[in-house]
N, C-alpha and C positions, 0 to 999 in steps of 0.2 A: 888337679888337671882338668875334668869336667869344666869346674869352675872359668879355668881361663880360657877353654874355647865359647865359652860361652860369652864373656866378656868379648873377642874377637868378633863371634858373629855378631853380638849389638853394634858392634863399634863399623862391622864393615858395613851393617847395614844401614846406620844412622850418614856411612860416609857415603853411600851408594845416591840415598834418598838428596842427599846436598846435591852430589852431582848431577842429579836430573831435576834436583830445580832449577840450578845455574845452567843446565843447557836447554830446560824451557823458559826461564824466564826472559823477557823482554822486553826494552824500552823506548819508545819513539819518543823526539825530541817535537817541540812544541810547531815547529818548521818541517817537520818530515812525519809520513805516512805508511806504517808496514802493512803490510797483507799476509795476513796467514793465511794458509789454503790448504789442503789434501785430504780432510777425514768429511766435511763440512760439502755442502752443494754450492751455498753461497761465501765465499772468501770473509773471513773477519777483517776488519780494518780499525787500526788504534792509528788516533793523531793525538803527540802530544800526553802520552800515559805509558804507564807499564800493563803488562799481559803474560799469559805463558798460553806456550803452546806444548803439542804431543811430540817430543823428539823421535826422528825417522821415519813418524807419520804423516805431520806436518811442516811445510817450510812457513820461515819468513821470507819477504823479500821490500824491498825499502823503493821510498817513491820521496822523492827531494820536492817540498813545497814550499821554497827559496822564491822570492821576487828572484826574476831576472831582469836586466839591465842588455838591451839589443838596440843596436845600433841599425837602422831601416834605409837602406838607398836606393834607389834606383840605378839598378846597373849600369847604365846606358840611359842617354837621352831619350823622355816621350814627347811626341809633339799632341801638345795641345790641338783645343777645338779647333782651334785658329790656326795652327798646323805652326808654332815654335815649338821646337826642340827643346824640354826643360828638366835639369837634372834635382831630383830631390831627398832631402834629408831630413830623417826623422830617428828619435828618439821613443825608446817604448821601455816600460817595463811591464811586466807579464807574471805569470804564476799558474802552476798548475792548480784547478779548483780544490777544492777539501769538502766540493756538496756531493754526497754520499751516488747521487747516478752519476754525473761526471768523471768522480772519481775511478768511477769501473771502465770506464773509456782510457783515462790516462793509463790504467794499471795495464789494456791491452797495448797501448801504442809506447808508452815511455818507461816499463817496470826493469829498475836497475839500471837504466839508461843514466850518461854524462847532463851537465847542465848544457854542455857544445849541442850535443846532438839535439837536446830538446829546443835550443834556440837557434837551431839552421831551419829546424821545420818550420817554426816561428816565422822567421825573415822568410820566408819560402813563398808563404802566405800571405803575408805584411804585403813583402812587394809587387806580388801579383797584385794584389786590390789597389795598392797602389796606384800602381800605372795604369791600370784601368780607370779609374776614376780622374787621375789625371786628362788622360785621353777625352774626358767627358767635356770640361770644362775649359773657358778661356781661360787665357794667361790674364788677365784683371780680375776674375773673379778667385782665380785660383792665389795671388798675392793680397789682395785684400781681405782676403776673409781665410784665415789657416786655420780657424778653429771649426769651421765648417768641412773643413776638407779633411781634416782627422775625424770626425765623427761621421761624413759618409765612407772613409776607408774600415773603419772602426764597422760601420752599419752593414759592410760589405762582404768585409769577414768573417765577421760573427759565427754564421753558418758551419762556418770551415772548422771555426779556432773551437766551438762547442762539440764538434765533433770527435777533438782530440781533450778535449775536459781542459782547457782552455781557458784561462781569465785574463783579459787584458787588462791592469790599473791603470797606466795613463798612457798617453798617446800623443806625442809634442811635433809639431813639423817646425824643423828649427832650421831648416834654409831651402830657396828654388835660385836654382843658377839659370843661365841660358847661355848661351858660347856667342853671340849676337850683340849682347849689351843691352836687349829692349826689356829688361828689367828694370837695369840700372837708369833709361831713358823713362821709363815709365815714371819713376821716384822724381825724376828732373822736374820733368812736366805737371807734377801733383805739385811741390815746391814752389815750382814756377804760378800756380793758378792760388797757393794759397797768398802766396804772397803779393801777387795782384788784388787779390781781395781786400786782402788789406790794407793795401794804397789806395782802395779805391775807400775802405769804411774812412779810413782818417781823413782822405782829403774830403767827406762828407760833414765827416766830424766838425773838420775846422770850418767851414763854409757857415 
């Protein structure tokens, strides 16, 4: 009889010791960031490995470092320097940083938050700078050069988007509308002068 309680308590205690490593153990995936926190001053953070923590002392809590894929518009028409009303479209993809101070920012503003929520505040930002920059610049300078105009919306941001531990990967401006047609007039008139041009090299040519 001795014998088999004793067996019992190895067996309950060997079963005990399992259950509190399967309820400390833990593992982030190579795209995602947890935080441990509550015994500690500073939160541990694993990306991308496994860990254990002190069950009931310590929580996890998870931080999604997924590219996001956001769509950027301009709610409403800005007018330009030049004072046309122009509606704009851009593409971004983003990501919450994984550099160890940034990261303490996101874990305040987006810990356990949705992908939706962390990309409204995104677009929020986006498009205020946006349209600010828009507002800065004519309509010519603002259609010929897009790759300028994403790196001062880009330069404008920054401030904001590092505040929220923030990374922008790219940044594409993939249309300007106007409700007027002086866009589509503008395209006219470039066609129109290249192609003068070169009416004008050929009949040299042949001469």
């Amino acid at each position: 009889m001795p014998d088999n309680i004793l067996y019992i308590a190895i067996a309950s205690a060997i079963l005990l010791l399992i259950i509190i490593f399967v309820m400390s153990y833990i593992k982030a995936a190579p795209d995602e960031a947890i935080i441990v926190s509550g015994i500690q001053k500073q939160p541990r953070v694993i990306i991308g490995r496994a860990g254990l923590r002190i069950p009931f002392f310590e929580r996890a809590d998870h931080l999604s470092l997924q590219l996001i894929q956001i769509d950027v518009k301009t709610g409403s028409p800005v007018p330009t320097k030049d004072y046309i009303n122009v509606s704009v479209d851009a593409v971004v993809t983003a990501k919450i940083s994984d550099n160890p101070d940034r990261l303490k920012s996101s874990a305040q503003n987006f810990l356990n938050k949705k992908p939706e929520d962390i990309r409204a505040m995104i677009v929020d930002i986006l498009e205020g700078n946006m349209r600010e920059i828009v507002g800065r610049m004519q309509l010519v300078d603002l259609v010929g050069d897009r790759k300028q105009v994403s790196e001062l919306v880009l330069e404008n941001a920054i401030p904001d988007l590092e505040k929220l531990g923030i990374v922008v990967q790219t940044f594409n401006i993939q249309n300007f509308e106007d409700a007027n047609g002086v866009i589509e007039n503008l395209g006219v008139d470039k066609t129109s002068a290249i192609r003068k041009a070169a009416a004008i090299s050929k009949a040299n040519a042949e001469r």
